[in-house]
C-alpha positions in Angstrom: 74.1 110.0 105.1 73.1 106.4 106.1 71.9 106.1 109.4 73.1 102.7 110.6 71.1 100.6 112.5 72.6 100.3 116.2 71.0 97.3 116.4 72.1 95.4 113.6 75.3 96.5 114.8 74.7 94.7 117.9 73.8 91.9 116.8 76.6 91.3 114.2 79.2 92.0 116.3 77.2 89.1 119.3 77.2 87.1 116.5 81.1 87.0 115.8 81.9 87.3 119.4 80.5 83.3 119.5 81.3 82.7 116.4 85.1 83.2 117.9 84.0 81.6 121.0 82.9 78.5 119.6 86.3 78.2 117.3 88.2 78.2 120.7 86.0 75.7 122.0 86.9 73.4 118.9 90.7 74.4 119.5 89.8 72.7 123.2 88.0 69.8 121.6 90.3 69.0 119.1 93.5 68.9 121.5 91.3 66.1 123.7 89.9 63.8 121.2 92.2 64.7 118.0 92.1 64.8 114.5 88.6 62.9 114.3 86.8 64.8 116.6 83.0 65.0 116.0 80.7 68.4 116.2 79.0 67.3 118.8 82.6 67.1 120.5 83.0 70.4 119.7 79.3 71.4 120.7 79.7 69.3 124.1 83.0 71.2 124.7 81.6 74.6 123.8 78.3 73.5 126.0 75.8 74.1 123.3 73.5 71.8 121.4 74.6 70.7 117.9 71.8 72.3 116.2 72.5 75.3 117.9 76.8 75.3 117.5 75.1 75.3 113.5 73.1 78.4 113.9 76.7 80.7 113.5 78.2 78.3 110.8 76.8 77.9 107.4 78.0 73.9 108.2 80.8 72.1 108.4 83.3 74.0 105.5 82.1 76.8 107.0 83.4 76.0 110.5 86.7 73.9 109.6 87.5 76.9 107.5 87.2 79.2 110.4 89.3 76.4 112.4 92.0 76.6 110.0 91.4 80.5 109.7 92.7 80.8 113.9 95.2 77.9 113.4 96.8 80.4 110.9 96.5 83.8 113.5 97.7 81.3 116.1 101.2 80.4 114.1 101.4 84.2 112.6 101.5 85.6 116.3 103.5 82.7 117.9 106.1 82.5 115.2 106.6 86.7 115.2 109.9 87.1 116.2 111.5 84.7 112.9 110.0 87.8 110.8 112.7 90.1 111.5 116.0 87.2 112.4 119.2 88.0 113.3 122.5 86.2 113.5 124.0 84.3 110.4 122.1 82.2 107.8 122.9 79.4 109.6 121.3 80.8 113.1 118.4 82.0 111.7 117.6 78.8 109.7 118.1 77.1 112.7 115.6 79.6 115.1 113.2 79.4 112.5 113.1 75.7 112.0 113.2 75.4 115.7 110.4 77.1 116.7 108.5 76.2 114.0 108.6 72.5 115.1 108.1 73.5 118.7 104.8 75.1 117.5 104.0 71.3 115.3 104.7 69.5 118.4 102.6 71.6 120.8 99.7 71.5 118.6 100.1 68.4 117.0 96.7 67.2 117.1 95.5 70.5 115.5 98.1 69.7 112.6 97.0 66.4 112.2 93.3 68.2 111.6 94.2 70.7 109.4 96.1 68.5 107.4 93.2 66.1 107.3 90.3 69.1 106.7 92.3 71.5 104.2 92.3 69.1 101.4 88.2 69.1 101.4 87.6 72.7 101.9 87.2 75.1 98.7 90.2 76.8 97.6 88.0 80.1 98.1 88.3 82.0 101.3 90.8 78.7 103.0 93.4 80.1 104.9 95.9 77.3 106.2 99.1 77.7 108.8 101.3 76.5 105.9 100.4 79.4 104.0 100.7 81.8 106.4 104.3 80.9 107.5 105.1 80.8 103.3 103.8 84.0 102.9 105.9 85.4 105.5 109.2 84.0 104.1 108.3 84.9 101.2 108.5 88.0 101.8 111.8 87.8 104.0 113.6 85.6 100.7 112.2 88.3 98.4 114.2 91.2 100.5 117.8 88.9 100.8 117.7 88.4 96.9 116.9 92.1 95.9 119.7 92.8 98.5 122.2 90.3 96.6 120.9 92.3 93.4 119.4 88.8 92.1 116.0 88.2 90.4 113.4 88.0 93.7 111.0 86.5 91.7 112.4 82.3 92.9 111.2 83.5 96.8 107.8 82.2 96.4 108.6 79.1 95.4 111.1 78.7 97.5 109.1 79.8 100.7 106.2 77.6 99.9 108.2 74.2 98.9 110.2 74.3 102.1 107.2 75.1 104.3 105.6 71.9 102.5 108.8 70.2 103.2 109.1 71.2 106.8 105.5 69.9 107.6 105.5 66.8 105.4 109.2 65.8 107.1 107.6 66.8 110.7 104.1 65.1 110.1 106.0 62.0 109.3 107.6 62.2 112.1 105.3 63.0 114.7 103.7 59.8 113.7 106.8 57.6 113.1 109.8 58.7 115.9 112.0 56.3 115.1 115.3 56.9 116.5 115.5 60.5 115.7 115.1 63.0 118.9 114.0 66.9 117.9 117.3 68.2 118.4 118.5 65.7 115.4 115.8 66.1 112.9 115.9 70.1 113.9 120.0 69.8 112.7 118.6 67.6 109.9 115.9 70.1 108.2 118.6 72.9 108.5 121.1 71.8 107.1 118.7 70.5 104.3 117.4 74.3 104.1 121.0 75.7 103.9 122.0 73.5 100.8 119.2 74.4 98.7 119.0 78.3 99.8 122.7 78.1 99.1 122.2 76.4 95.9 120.0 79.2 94.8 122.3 81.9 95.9 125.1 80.4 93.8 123.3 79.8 90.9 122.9 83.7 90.9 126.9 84.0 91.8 126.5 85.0 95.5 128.5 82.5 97.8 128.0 83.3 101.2 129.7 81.7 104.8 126.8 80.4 107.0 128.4 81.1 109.7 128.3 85.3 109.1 125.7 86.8 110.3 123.9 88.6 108.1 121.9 92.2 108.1 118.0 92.5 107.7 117.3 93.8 104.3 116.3 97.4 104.1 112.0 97.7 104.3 112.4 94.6 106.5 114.0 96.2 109.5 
């Protein structure tokens, strides 16, 4: 048997305990100064030199990504309850879309960074809020279109373009207002969701009221 080494142990679990405790502090710093904040934002915030922030990252991928990494834990935890909905298509559009843009406008400045960072990161090992929330739905379409004996395999497309479309529609709007309050462009994006989810479902014959509510699909339950 391998003896392990109690204090290597130690010392790697220290080392993710700041690791995590200098992620919060960018959290902080990038909620005061925004989407352009600087490490040594981040250090001043976490109350660390810059050099030493640097000492538990392997340099700035290697930090945004863990960023991005907590943004996504964040939204998984926060958005929990729209992974088992209730009510009728309509209802649970609507909560889903609702709380999802309640989580966008709390943490608007950490949207506007991820959306900013992501793009320069490696593909390997990045783990964004976008996909997080896809990946969920995913799943959820996946269990409706088994249920209405139709080919699943559409769900991941599906999940992942309307995330995109959520985010770009809210990212527009969180910088441009206009005359639209959150209440209308909420109403807006679900009805938008309902025609093309609908348009799938009758493209494989299954016409449904939005207005019934609708069981969970068996294994989601």
């Amino acid at each position: 048997m391998t003896k392990v080494d109690g204090r290597a142990a130690r010392w790697a679990g220290q080392q993710e305990r700041r690791r995590a405790e200098f992620v919060d502090a960018a959290l902080e710093a990038i909620a005061e100064h925004g989407p352009d904040v600087s490490t040594e934002q981040i250090a001043e915030r976490a109350g660390v030199a810059r050099t030493r922030l640097y000492r538990h990252f392997d340099g700035a991928p290697d930090l945004q990504r863990a960023i991005a990494q907590r943004a996504a834990e964040l939204v998984t935890a926060d958005l929990q309850p729209l992974w088992h909905p209730s009510g009728s298509p309509r209802e649970m559009i609507d909560a889903a879309i609702s709380t999802h843009l309640h989580w966008l406008t709390e943490h608007a400045q950490l949207h506007r960074y991820l959306v900013r960072t992501l793009p320069s990161l490696p593909e390997a090992g990045r783990t964004d809020v976008r996909g997080a929330i896809a990946r969920h739905l995913s799943r959820l379409f996946t269990g409706y279109l088994a249920a209405f004996g139709l080919d699943p395999a559409p769900a991941d497309t599906i999940a992942f373009g309307l995330v995109g479309y959520v985010e770009s529609a809210t990212t527009r709007w969180l910088d441009h207002p206009g005359s639209l309050s959150l209440p209308q462009l909420t109403a807006q994006l679900t009805g938008t969701i309902w025609a093309m989810l609908d348009h799938t479902l009758r493209a494989g014959g299954v016409e449904l009221d939005p207005e019934r509510p609708l069981p969970l699909p068996d294994g989601l339950s």
